[in-house]
C-alpha positions as CSV (number, residue, x, y, z in Angstrom):
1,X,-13.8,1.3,-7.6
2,X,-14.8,4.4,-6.5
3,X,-18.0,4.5,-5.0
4,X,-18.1,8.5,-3.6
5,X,-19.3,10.6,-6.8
6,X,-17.6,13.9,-5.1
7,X,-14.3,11.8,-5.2
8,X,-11.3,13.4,-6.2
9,X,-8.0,11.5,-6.3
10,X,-5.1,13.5,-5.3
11,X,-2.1,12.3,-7.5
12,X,0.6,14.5,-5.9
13,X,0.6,12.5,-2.7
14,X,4.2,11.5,-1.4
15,X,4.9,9.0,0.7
16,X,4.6,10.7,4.0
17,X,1.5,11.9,3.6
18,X,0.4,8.3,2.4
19,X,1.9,6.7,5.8
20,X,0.6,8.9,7.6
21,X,-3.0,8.5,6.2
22,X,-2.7,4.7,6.9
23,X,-1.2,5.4,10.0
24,X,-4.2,8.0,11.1
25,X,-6.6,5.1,9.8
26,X,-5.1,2.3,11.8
27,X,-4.6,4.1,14.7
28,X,-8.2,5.5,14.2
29,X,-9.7,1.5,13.6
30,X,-8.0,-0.5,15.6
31,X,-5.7,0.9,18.1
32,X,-7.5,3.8,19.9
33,X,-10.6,1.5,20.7
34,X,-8.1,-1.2,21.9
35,X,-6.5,0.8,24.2
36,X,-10.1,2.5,25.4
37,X,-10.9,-1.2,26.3
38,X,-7.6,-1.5,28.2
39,X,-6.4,-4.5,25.7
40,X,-3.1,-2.9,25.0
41,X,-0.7,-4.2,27.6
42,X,2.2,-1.8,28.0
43,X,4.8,-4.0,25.9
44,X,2.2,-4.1,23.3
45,X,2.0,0.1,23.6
46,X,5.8,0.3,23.2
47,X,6.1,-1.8,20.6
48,X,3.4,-0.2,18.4
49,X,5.1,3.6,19.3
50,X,8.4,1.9,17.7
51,X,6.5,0.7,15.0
52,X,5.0,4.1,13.9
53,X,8.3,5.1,14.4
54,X,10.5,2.7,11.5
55,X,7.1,3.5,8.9
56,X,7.9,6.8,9.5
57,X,11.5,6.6,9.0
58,X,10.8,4.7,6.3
59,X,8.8,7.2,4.7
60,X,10.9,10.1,5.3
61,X,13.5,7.7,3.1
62,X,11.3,6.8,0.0
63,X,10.1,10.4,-0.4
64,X,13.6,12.2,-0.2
65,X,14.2,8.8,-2.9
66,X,11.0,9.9,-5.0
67,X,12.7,13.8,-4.8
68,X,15.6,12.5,-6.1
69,X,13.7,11.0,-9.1
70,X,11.8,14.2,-9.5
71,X,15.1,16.2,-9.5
72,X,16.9,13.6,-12.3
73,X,13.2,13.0,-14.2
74,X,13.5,17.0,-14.9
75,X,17.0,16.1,-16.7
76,X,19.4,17.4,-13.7
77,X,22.0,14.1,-13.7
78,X,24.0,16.4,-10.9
79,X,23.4,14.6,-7.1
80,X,26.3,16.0,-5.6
């Protein structure tokens, strides 16, 4: 449900630019203000940065994967 009337969806979104839009968001919501507040301990810092970094790892992997289905979907059957 879309409740913005100037909404427009953007269907060409890989999945980078989703991550990092969730990432932006959480980061944004939830993390900033927690470490404004000083409830982050350092531990907690690390683990978050190595966090960000496996979703981002992960998303460099599914969109070279959704390139790859591009590439056949547009009848090339050659991935050498």
């Amino acid at each position: 449900m879309n409740i913005n009337p100037k909404f427009e969806s953007d269907n060409n979104l890989d999945a980078e630019s989703v991550m990092e839009t969730c990432m932006d968001g959480l980061a944004v919501t939830l993390i900033e203000p927690a470490i404004e507040k000083g409830q982050l301990s350092e531990e907690d810092k690390t683990l978050l940065g190595i966090i960000a970094t496996t979703l981002k790892i992960v998303a460099q992997k599914a969109k070279a994967y959704e390139e790859l289905c591009n590439q056949s979907d547009k009848k090339n059957h050659f991935r050498n």
